[in-house]
N, C-alpha and C positions, 0 to 999 in steps of 0.2 A: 247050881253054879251061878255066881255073877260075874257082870265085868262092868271094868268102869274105866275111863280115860278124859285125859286133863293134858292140854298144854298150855304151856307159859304162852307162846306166840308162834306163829307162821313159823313153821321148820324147825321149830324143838320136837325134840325124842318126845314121841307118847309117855302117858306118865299112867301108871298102875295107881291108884286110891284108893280108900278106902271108902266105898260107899253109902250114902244114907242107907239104914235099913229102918223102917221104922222110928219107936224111939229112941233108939242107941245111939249115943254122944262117946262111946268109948270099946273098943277093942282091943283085945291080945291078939300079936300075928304068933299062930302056934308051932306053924312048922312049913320052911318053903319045903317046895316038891322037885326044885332044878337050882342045882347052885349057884351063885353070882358067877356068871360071866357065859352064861349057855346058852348055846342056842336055842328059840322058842320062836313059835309059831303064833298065829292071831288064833286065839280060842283053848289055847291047852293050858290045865289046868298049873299054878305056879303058885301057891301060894294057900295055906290053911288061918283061917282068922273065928276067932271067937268070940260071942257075945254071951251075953248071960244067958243065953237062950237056945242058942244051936252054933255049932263049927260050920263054915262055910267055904268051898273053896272059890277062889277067887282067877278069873285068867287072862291071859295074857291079850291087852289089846291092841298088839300087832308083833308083826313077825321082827327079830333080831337079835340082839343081845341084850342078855337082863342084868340090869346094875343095879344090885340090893341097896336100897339105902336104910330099909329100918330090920335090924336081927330077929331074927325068933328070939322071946322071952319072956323074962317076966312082969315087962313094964308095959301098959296098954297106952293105945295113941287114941288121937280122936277123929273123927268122921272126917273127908277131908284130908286127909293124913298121906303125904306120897309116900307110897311105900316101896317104889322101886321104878326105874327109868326102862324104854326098849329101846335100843340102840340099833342101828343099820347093821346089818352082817358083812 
């Protein structure tokens, strides 16, 4: 499992990304594991991503609520990529 965390500035919501792995400049998010607006924890898993090379899940880098911003599908994003905000409970 990875994690990774990104904020704009001092007292923005932690931000989910998607993280360098290697060479990979691009991933599919394949499938969250908690649906937008649920409760989570710092550490539990939230989130399934794929590279050409292995699925990986991804978690949550602090406790709150999770606001999906990019769907499961079929269009990949790239390294960098905020794939979902954790908000204050």
């Amino acid at each position: 499992m990875a994690t990774s965390e990104e904020t704009a500035s001092p007292g923005s919501a932690p931000a989910l990304v998607v993280p360098q792995m290697g060479v990979v400049e691009q991933v599919l998010v394949v499938e969250w594991l908690v649906p937008d607006g649920a409760a989570v924890n710092a550490g539990d898993p939230v989130v399934v991503i794929d590279t050409d090379k292995a699925e990986t899940e991804l978690e949550a880098p602090a406790p709150g609520r999770l606001n999906i911003l990019v769907p499961a599908g079929d269009e990949e994003v790239a390294v960098g990529t905020v794939l979902a905000t954790i908000h204050g409970t």
